[in-house]
N, C-alpha and C positions, 0 to 999 in steps of 0.2 A: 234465780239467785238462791233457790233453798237447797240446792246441792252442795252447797260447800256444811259441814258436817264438824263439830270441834268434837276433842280439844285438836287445835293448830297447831305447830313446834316450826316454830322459826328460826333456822338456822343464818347468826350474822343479824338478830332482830336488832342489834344498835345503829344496823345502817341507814343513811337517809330513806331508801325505798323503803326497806325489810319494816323500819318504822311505821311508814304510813298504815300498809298493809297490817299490823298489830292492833296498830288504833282503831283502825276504820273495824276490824274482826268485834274487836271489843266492845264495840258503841254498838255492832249486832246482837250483844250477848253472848259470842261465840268464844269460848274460855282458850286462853293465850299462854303458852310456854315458848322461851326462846334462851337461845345462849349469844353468847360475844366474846371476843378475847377479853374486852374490856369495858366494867361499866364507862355510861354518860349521861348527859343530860337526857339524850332522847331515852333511854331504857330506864332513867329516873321515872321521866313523865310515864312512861309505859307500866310500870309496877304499881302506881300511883291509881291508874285505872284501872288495876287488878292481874296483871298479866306475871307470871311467876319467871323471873331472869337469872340464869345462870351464867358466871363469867366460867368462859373459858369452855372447852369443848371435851366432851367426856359421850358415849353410852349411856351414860348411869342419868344425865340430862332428860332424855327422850319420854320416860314416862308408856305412858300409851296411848299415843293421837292416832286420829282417823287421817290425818293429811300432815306433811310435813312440805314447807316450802321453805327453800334455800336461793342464797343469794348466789350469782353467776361463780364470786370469787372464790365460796370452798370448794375445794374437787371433792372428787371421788372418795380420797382417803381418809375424807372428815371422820372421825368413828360414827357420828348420831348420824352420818345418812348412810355410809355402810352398815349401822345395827336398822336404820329403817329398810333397806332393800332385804339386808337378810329376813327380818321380820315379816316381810310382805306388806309394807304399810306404803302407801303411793308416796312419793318424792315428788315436784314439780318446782319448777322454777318460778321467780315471782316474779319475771312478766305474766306466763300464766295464771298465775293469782289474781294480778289486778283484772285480766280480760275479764276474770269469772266476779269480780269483784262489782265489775262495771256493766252488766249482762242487763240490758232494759232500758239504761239511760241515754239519751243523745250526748255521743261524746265528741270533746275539743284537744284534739293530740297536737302538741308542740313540738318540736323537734328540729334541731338544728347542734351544729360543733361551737356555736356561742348566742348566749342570751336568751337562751329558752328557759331557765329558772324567772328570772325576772320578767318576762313575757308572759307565762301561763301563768305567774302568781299578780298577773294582772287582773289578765283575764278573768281569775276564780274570785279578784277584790269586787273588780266593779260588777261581777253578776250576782254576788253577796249584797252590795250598797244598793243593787237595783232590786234589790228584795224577792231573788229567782232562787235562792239556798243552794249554791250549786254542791255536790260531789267534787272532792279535788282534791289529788295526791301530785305534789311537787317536790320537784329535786332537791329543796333549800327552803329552809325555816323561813316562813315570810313573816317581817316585823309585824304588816298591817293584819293579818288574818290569825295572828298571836299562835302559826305551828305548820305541821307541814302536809296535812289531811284532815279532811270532814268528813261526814256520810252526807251531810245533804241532806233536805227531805226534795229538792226538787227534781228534774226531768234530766237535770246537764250533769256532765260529770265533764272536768277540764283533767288533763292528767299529760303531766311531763315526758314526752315519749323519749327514752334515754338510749341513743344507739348501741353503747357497750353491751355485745355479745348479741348483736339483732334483737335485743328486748322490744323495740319499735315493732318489730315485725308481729306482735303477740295482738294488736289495737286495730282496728275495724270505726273508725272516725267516722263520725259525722260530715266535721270539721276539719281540716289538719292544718299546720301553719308549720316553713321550713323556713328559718332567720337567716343560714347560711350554709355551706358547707363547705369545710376546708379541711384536707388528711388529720386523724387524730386517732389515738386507740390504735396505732399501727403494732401494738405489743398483742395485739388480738387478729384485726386485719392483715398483717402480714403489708399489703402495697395500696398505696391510694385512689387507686383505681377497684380495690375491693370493697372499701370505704366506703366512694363514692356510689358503685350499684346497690349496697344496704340505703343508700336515701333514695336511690330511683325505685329500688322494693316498696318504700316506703310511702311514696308519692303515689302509688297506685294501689295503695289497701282503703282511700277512701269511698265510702259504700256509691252505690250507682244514685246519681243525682247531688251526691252532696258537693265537699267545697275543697280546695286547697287554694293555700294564700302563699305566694313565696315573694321572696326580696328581689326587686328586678335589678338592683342596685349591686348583688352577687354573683359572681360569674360561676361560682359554684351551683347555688340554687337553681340558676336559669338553665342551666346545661343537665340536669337534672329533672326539671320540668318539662323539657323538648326530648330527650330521650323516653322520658315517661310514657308522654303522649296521653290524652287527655281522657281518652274509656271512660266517657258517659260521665265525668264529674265537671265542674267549671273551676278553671284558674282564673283566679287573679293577681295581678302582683301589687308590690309597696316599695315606696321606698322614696327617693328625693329628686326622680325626674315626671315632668310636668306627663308624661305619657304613658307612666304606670296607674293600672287601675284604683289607688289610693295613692297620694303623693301628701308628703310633706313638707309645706310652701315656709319661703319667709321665715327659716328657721332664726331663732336669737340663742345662740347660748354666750351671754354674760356672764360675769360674776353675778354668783349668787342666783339666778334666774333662768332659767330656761323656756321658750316659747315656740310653739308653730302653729301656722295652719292646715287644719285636714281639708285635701282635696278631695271628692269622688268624682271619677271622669271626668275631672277638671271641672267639680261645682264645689264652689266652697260651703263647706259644714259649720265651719267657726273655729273658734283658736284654743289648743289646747296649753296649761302652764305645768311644768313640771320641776318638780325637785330637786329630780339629779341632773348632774349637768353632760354633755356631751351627746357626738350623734348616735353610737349607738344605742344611747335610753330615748332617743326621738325615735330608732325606727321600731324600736320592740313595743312601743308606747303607740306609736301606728297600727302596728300588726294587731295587738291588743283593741283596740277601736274601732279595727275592721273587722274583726271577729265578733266582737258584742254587736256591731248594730247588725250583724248580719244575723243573729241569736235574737234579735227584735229590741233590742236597749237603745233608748233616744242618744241623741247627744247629750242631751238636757241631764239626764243621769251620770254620761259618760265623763263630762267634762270635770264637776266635784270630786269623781274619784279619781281621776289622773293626777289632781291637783292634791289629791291627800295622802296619796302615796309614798309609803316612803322606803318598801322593796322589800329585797330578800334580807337577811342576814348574809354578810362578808360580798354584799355586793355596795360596793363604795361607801361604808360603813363610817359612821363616825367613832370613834373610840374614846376619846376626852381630849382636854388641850389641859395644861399645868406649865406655868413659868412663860407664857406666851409662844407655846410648841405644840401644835394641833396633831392629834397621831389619827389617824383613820387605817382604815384594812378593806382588802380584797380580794376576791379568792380567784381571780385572774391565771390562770395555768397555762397558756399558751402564749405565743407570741401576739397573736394576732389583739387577744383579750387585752395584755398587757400594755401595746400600745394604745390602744381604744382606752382604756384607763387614765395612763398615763395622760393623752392629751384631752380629757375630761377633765383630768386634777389641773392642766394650765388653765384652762377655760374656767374655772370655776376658783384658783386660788392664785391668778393671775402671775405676778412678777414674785411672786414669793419661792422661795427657795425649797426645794421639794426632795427629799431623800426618801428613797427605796431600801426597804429589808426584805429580800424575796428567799423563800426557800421553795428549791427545784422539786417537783414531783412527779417521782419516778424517774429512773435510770434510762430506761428507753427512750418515756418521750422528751427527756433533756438528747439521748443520741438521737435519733431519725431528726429534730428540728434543731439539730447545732448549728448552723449558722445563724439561725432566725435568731435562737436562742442571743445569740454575740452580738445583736444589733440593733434589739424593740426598747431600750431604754434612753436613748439620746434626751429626752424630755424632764427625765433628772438631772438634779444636781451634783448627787452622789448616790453610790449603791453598794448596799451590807449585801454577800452573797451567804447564804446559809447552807448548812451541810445535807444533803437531800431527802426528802422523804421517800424511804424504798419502798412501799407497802408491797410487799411480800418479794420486791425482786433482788438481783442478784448485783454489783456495779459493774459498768461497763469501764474497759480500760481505758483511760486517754478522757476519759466523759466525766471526771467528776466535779461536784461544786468548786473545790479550787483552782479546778481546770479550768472550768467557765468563766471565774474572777478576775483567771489572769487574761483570758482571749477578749473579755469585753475592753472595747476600747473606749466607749463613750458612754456616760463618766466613767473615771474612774472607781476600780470596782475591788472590793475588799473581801478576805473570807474571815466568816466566821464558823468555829467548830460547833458552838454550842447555842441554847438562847439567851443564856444570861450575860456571853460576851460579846451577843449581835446587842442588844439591849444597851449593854457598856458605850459602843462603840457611836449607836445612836444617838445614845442622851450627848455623849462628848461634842457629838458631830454638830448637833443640833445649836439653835441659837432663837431668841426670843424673833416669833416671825414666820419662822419658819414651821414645815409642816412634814410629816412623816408616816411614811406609807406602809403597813405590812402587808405584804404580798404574794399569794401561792395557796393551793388545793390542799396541804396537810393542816400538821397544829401550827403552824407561824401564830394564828392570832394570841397564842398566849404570851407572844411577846410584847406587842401593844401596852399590856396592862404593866410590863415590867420595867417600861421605858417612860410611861407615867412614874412609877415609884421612885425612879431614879431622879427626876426633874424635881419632883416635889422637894 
């Protein structure tokens, strides 16, 4: 670890990863420069800890670090990593970073096309509550661990393995855990069969003897673990059949409650309670349990913090309720997420009348998943369609949010241009009882708080 050398310049330091990587430098001592298009909260927290933030992307930024590490999303043309090449100052990606970041520790890689935020920010709770101090950089701000990296003083480092752009490919696990796989990032992949060998890559970077845990309940993951082929590590699986190597028995998802039992090899461990409702926070709450006791943590330890858990940020979030109109948010971007959402919110807020404010992100992956897109909402009562978040792309013809408004057939599905008339259009819609979702990977959550103001 004493290779990495400051000052650091982190290019995109407002992003979730680029974040972690800032913090964790800076609890080293290692003095932090970075730029963004635009400040946030996370390059708040970062300046706060000492780190110098520039908005917006210039040369004149750069200074003179020993290493400069850049997020996947700026190219070439950035000026600060064209004035770093011309300079002769190393450039590296921050998968990179993190490997070097993690160099000594036994690590827990998570990975999967959904639930792997809330999986690994399990994982890094209960090895915290079991008093092991783990190392942990996560996708998403986790409410119970109050951010989204530690250094740790102890031996584990849990860390988010993020497919976009083979970043996975950067991590040498102990441990790995694969939730799902299902085509995504095809604006990068190109076809889902490219996709899909970046997680059969991935399934085979862990070290000889260690572990991989995948979903046997996914036809993605399992087809990916068999093409793998097992080279010296042991599989196990998870999921809700009595014949996976951990199963989750006797599920309850109630109102209000949620419960199962952990099987191993079909011996019961004891019953875990959770917060959120729906199955797939039972199976990441699985995967999570089998990870920790395989890392040496009782049940005895396992089961308080499952049960105190209350997740990431924008993952099934409560927002406030005003005038008897409960608003919650999630950051659901996919079809697949979306339904998994959606029949969580029935399970959990029963016969009550549920409205969606979803805005699309990204132009591509609303095209490659248009149909899916026209058909994962039947579970509302109605749906605000918002005008798309492009980060950095271009529209596609025939593909855009009002396109989508008019193709969904179930509920009925409405556009809006802006936030403050998705907002409008909520509070109108809304009625004491009722509950409302905001939903989507960009800034949607800022509408939440404007459809409170509205009701008040």
């Amino acid at each position: 670890m004493s290779d990495i050398r400051g000052p650091v310049h982190l290019v995109g330091i407002g992003g979730m990863h680029m974040s972690a990587i800032g913090q964790l430098l800076l609890e080293r001592g290692i003095a932090v420069t970075g730029s963004d298009l635009r400040p946030s909260s996370l390059t708040a927290r970062l300046e706060s800890l000492g780190a110098r933030v520039y908005a917006g992307h210039s040369a004149a930024n750069l200074g003179s670090p020993a290493l400069v590490v850049t997020t996947a999303a700026a190219g070439d043309d950035n000026p600060e990593i064209a004035a770093a090449r011309e300079r002769g100052i190393p450039v590296i990606l921050r998968a990179e970073m993190v490997a070097r970041l993690m160099e000594g520790k036994r690590v827990i890689a998570v990975a999967g096309s959904h639930g792997k935020t809330t999986t690994s920010s399990l994982v890094a709770f209960i090895l915290s509550e079991a008093g092991l101090k783990p190392m942990y950089l996560l996708g998403g701000e986790s409410i119970d661990l109050n951010g989204n990296a530690a250094s740790g003083e102890g031996d584990l480092c849990v860390v988010e393995a993020d497919e976009y752009r083979r970043a996975f490919h950067e991590y040498t696990p102990d441990l790995a855990v694969i939730t799902n796989v299902e085509p995504d990032h095809l604006d990068y992949y190109g076809t889902p069969e490219a996709y899909h060998q970046a997680f059969v890559e991935f399934a085979r970077k862990p070290k000889p003897g260690g572990l991989l845990l995948a979903c046997g309940d996914d036809p993605g993951a399992m087809r990916v673990v068999h093409e793998a082929g097992n080279g010296g590590i042991t599989v196990e699986t998870y999921g809700f059949d009595p014949r996976e190597s951990w199963c989750a028995g006797n599920p309850h998802l109630g109102v209000g409650e949620t419960t199962f039992e952990v099987l191993r090899q079909g011996k019961l461990l004891g019953q875990l309670q959770l917060r959120q409702p729906g199955r797939h926070f039972i199976a990441n709450a699985l995967a999570a349990t089998a990870a920790c006791i395989h890392l040496g943590v009782g049940f005895g330890d396992i089961r308080p913090a499952v049960h105190a858990f209350r997740g990431a940020h924008r993952r099934f979030e409560f927002v406030g309720e005003e005038g008897g109109v409960v608003v919650m948010d999630d950051y659901a971007h996919h079809p697949t997420e979306v339904r998994a959402t959606l029949q969580a919110a029935r399970a959990r807020f029963g016969g009550r009348r549920i409205i969606g404010v979803y805005q699309p992100h990204t132009y591509s992956r609303i095209s490659y998943l248009w149909d899916e897109w026209t058909r994962c909402w039947s579970d509302l009562d109605a749906l605000i369609v918002l005008e798309t978040y492009a980060a950095r792309e271009t529209p596609v013809a025939g593909r855009s949010a009002s396109d989508l408004a008019r193709a969904i057939r179930e509920p009925a599905a409405s556009y809006a241009p802006g936030f403050d008339e998705a907002a409008r259009m909520a509070a109108d819609l809304a009625r004491p009882g009722d509950v409302v979702f905001t939903i989507g990977a960009g800034d949607v959550l800022e509408v939440g708080p404007r459809i409170l103001e509205l009701l008040r």
